[in-house]
C-alpha positions in Angstrom: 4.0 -1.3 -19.4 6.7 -3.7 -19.9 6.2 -7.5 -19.7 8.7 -7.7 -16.4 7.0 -4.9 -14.5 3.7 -6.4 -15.1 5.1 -9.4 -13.1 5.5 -7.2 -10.2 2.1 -5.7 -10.7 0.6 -9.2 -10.5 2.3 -10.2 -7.6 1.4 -7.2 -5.8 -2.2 -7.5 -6.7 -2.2 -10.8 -5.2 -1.4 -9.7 -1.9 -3.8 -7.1 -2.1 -6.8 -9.3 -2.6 -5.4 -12.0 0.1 -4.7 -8.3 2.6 -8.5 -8.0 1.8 -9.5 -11.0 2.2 -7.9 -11.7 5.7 -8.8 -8.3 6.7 -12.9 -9.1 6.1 -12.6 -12.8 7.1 -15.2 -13.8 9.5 -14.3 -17.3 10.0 -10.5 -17.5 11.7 -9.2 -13.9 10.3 -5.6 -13.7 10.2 -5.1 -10.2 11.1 -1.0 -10.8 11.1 -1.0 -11.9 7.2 -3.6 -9.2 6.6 -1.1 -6.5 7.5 2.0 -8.5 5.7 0.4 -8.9 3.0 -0.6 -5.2 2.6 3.1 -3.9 3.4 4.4 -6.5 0.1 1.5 -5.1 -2.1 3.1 -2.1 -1.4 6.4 -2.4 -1.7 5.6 -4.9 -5.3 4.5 -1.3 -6.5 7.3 0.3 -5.1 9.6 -2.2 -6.7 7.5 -2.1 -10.5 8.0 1.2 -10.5 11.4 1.1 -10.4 11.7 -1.6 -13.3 9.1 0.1 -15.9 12.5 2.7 -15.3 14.9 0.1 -15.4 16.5 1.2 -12.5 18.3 -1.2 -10.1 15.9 -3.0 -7.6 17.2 -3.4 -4.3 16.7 -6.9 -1.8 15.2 -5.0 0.7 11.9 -4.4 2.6 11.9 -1.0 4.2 9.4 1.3 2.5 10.6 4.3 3.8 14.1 3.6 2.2 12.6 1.9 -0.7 9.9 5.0 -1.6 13.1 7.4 -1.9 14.7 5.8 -5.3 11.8 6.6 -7.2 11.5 10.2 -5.8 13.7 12.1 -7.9 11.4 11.2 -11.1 7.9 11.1 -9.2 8.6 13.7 -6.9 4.6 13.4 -5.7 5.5 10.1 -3.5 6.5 12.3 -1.1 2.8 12.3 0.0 3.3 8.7 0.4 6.2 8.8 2.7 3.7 8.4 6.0 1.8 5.7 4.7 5.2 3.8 3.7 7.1 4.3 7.3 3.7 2.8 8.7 3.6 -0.7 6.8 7.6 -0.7 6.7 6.9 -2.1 10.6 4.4 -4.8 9.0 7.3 -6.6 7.2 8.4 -8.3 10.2 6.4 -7.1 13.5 3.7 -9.9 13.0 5.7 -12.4 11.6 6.7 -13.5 14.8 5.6 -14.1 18.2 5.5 -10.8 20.7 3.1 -9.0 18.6 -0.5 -9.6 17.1 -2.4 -7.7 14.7 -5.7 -6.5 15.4 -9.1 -6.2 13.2 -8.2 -2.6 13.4 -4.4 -2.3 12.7 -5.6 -4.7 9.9 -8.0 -2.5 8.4 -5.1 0.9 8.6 -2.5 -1.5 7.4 -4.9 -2.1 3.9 -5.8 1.4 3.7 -2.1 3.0 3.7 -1.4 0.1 1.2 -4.2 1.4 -0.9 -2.7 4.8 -0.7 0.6 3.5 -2.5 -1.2 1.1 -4.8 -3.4 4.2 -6.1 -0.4 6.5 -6.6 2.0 3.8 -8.1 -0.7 2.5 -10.4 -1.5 6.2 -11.7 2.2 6.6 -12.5 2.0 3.3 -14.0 -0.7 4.4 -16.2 -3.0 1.7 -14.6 -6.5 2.1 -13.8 -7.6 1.5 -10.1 -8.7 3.2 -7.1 -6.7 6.4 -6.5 -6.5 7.2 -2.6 -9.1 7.0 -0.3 -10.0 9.6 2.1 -9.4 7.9 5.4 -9.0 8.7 8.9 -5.6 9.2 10.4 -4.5 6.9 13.6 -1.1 7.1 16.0 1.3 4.6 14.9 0.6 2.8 17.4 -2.7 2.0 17.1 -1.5 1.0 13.4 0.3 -1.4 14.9 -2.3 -2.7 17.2 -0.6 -1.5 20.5 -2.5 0.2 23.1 -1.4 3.8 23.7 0.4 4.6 27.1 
């Protein structure tokens, strides 16, 4: 892997651990940073893919546009393209008042990242967790709304 993209990979790792963290916190979680921090891990991959192929990387934060670039020579994120529309709405939603992350959107929210991280880091010849068999929720209860 080259030096530059392992820059990306640490960065992304580091909002993995902090997604953990706030996601398991039993003292004050912060469910909100918990869900942004999994949609940058994943999008960090997205983006060191893209440089270990020197290809151009864009300024921009939706996954669902971002996970298209590197389709043409992984054509296997296409599996990923449900987990990526889901945390694309973690970039902003809970940055801001009008919304709040819940334990639960907090804990989908670190499982669809772990679903990119596992593919991106197999195609970056990392080792790691590949993905994780998980149960599938409405968008909207990814989001922490109630359904209605």
């Amino acid at each position: 892997m080259k030096p530059p993209t392992s820059e990306w990979v640490e960065k992304a790792e580091a909002d993995f651990r902090s997604a953990a963290r706030e996601r398991l916190a039993r003292k004050s979680p912060n469910y909100d940073l918990a869900c942004f921090c999994a949609q940058q891990c994943a999008e960090k991959y997205l983006k060191a893919v893209l440089r270990e192929k020197r290809r151009p990387i864009p300024k921009i934060h939706d996954l669902a546009v971002l996970i298209e670039l590197p389709k043409p020579l992984y054509p296997e994120l296409v599996l990923l393209s449900p987990f990526a529309e889901s945390l694309s709405s973690c970039a902003v939603m809970f940055r801001y008042p009008g919304a709040e992350a819940t334990k639960e959107s907090a804990m989908q929210s670190y499982l669809d990242c772990s679903e990119v991280r596992g593919a991106t880091r197999r195609i970056l010849g990392l080792p790691g967790n590949g993905g994780r068999k998980r149960r599938v929720r409405s968008s909207r209860a990814r989001r922490g709304q109630a359904d209605s």
